[in-house]
N, C-alpha and C positions, 0 to 999 in steps of 0.2 A: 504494500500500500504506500502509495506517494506522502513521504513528508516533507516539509520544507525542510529539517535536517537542524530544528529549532536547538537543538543540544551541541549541536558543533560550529552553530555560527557562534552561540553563547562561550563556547568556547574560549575559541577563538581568536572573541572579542576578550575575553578576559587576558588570553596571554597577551593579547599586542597590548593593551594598557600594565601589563604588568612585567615589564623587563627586568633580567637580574639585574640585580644590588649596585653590580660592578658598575653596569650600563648608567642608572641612577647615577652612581657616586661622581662618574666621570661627567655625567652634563652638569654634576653641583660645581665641582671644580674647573669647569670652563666657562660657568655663567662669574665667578670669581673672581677670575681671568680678566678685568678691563669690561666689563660686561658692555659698557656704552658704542665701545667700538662693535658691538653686533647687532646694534639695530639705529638703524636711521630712520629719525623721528622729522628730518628736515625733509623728505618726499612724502610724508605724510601730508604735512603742511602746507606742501604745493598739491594737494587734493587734497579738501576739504571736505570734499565727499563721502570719502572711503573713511577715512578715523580708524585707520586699521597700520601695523607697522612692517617697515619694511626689514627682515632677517636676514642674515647672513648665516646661510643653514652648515656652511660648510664645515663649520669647528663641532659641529654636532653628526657630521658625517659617518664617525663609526655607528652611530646607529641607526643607518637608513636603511632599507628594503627592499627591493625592485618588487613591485607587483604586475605592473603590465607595463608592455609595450604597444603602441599602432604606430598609425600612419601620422599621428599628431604631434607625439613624442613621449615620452616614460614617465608615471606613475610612481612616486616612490614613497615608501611609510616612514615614518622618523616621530620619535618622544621628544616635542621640546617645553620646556619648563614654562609652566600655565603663565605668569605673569609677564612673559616676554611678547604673548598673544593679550594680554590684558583679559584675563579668564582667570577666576578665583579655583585654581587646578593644580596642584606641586608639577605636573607632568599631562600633557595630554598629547593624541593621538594625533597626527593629523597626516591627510594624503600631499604631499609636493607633486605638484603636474610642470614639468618641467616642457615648453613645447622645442622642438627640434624638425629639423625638414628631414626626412627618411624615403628612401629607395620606393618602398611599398605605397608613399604616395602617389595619388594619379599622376601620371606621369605630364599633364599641360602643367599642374600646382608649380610652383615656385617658393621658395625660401621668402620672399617677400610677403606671401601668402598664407603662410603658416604663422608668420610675427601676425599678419593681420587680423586672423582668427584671435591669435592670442589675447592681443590687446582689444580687442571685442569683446572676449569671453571674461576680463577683467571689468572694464565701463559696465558689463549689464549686471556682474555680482557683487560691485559696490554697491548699488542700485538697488540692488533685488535683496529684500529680507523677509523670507517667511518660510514655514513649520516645513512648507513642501518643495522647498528649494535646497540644495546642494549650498552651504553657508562658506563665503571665503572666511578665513580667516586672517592671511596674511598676504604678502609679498616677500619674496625670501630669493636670494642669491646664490649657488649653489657653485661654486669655484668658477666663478665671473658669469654665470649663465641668469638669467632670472626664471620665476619659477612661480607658479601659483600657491598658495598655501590653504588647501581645504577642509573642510569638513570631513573626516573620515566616515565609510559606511561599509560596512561588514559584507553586504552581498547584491545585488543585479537583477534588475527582471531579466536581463536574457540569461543569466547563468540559470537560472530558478526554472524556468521555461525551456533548456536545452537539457537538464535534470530530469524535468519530467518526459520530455521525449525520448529519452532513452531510456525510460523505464514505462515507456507504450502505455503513461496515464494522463490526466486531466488536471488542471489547478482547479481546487475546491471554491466553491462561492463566499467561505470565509474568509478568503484572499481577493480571489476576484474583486468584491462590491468596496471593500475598503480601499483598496487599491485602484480601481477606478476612480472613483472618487477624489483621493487625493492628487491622482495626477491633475485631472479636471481643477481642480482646487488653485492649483501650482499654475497651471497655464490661466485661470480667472486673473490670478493675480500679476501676474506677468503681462498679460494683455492689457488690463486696467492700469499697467504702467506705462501703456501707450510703447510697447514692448512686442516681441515676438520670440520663441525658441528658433526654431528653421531648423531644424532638425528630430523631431519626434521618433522613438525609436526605443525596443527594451535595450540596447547596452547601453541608455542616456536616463535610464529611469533605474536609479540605485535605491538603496534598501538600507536602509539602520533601525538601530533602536529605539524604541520608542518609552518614556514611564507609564503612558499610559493605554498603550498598543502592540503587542508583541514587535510588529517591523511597519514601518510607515516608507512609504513611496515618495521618493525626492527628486525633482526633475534635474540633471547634470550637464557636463558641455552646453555652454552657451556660444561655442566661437564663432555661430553661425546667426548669431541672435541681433536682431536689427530695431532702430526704435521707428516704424514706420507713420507711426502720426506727427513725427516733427517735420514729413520732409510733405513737400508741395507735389501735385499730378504723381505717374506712376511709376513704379518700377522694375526693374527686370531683375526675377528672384530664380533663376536656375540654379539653386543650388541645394544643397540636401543628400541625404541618402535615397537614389533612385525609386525603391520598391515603395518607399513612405511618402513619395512627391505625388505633386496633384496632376491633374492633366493641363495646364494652362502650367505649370510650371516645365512639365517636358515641351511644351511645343514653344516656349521661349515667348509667351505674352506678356505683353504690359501688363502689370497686376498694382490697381489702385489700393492705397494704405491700407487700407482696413481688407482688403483681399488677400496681402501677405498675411496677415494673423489668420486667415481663415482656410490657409497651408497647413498650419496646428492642428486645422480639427479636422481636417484629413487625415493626417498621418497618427490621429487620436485614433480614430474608427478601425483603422488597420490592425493598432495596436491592441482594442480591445477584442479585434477579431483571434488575431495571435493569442490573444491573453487566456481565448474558450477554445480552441483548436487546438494549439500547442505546434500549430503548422509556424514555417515560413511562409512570409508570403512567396505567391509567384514562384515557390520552389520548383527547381528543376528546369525555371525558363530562362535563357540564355540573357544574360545581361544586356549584350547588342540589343534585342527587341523590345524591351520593359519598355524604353519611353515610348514607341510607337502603338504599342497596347495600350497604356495607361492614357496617353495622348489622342486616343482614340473614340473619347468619352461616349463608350457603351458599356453595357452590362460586364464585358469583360478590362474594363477598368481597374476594376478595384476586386476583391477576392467574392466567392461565393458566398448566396445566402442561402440558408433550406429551403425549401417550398415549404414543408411545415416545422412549425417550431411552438414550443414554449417559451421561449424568449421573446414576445410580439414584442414590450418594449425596447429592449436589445437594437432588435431587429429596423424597429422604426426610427431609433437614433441614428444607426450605421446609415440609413437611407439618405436620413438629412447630411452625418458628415460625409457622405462620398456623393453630393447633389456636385454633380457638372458644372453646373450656375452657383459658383462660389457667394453669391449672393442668398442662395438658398441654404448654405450651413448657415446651420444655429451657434452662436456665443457662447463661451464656453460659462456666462451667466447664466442662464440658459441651460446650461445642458447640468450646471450641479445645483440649481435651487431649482429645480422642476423633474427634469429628465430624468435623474440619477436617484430622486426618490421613489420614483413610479419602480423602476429598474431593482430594486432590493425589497420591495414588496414582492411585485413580480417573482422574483427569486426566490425568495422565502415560500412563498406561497402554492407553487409550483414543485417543487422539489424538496420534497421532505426526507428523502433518504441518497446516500451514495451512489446508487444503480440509477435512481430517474436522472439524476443528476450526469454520468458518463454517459448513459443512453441518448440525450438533448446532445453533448461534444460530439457523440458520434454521428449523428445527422447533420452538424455543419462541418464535422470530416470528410463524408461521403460524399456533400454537395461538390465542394472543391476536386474533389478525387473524382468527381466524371467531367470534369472540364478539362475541355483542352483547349490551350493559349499557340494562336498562330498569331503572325505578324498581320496585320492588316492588310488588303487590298484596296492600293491607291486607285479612286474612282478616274 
């Protein structure tokens, strides 16, 4: 039976806050060390915004981590001493996202382009402070490099979702509806920051701890995150992760402000499809064609629906966020003070034991699993 694996994230989570002695002693005796030469307080200052400080993580470098690598650059875990973050903490966790231009990037990207991510993804998380958001903590320098300093969070909807496909089960509705939800929540408030993600997606939707929720949903990478209501007429948003992109964004349209944010609740719909399915999208279809499918805004747009389901409201949601006439998604106002409470009645009400509940997964498995994705014929 599928668990989220609740006893080893906890784990986990307890060794990385809990380093030996040694590891302690030695960040006591380097914060001792001059301690004013490792953080500058004077580029604070030249952002008034942020109120957050800039590290020199380097001298704390025996205790960093690699945890991931992309195309963006390395993740690293490192304890630095709570009051240098201005956190009432002897020691806390946090993630260094350090960005670098890498091989594995698409190959048009440029090194110019990956600082520019960068410094995007810092502007919208000074900016951005709430329960559902991935929290900066700092800015920190890692042997002359700069580096993001985050919030740390123990696990991933895609890791949690690639988990349960390999063990051929479903995510439970006690994950599902909360988890919904707070994504929804995170993008409410993002958007009402006159704000956008631009990139929706489970490896950007991370997972921690919660005191009063076992794991709470936190939206991550902003490098793609734009402020579309300060800019005048439209703009040209091709960018994203493919399979999560709209169809006005593959065919390279103009997209008025308020239509970039509604690229979000595109690539929301997908994900709550992914979230019941436990599929990829568009798995198996050759990357060259996705835009010309998705661009194609017909039924084979966006992933399948059952023909019948117990999910009507589910069902009626996805409808709106994959409407063609980007005018016709709903706000993600909208979709968590109205939509999302229909939707966990609905749930509730519906599925009272484990088997009704896989049996509903497997009929919007099936739907997908008789579709087949050709490229289109130009009229």
């Amino acid at each position: 039976m599928f668990r989220l694996k609740k006893v080893e994230l906890a784990r986990a989570g307890k060794t990385l806050h809990h380093h030996k002695r040694a590891e302690r002693e030695k960040i006591r005796e380097l914060l001792n060390d001059q301690q004013k030469e490792y953080v500058n307080f004077e580029l604070c200052e030249k952002h008034p915004d942020s109120n957050v400080p800039d590290i020199d993580i380097t001298m704390f470098s025996s205790t960093i981590k690699p945890i991931s690598r992309g195309g963006e650059g390395t993740v690293f875990l490192l304890d630095l001493p709570g009051r240098l973050l201005k956190i009432n903490e002897e020691l806390v966790t946090v993630a260094a996202k350090k960005f670098e231009f890498s091989p594995r990037n698409n190959s048009a990207e440029t090194v110019a382009d990956v600082e520019r991510r960068g410094h995007a993804e810092i502007v919208a998380l000074h900016k951005l402070r709430h329960r559902n958001i991935v929290q900066m903590l700092g800015r920190g320098t890692l042997h002359g490099e700069k580096c993001l300093l985050l919030e740390f969070c123990p696990g991933s909807l895609d890791a949690v979702l690639k988990n349960i496909r390999d063990h051929k089960e479903f995510l439970p509705p006690t994950f599902l509806v909360p988890w919904i939800m707070d994504i929804a929540l995170g993008l409410r408030y993002v958007h009402g920051k006159g704000r956008c993600h631009g990139d929706i997606k489970p490896a950007n939707i991370l997972l921690a701890h919660d005191k009063n929720t076992t794991f709470v949903a936190k939206l991550a990478d902003f490098g793609l995150s734009q402020a579309p209501l300060l800019r005048d007429g439209s703009v040209s948003c091709h960018r994203g992760t493919a399979r999560y992109m709209t169809p006005e964004q593959h065919n390279g349209e103009r997209i008025d402000p308020m239509g970039v944010q509604r690229c979000d609740v595109w690539a929301y719909g997908i994900v709550i499809w992914e979230m019941i399915t436990c599929l990829e999208p568009f798995a198996g279809v050759e990357d060259q064609i996705i835009s010309s499918i998705i661009g194609a805004k017909n039924e084979y747009s966006h992933p399948a629906l059952p023909s019948q389901s117990n999910l009507e409201q589910i069902i009626n949601l996805l409808r709106r966020c994959w409407s063609s006439k980007s005018i016709d998604r709903q706000s993600f106002y909208e979709i968590s003070s109205e939509r999302l409470t229909s939707v966990s009645v609905d749930i509730q009400n519906a599925f009272p034991s484990k088997e009704s509940w896989y049996e509903e997964c497997r009929q919007w498995v099936e739907a997908e699993s008789a579709r087949t994705y050709r490229q289109p014929t130009i009229q």
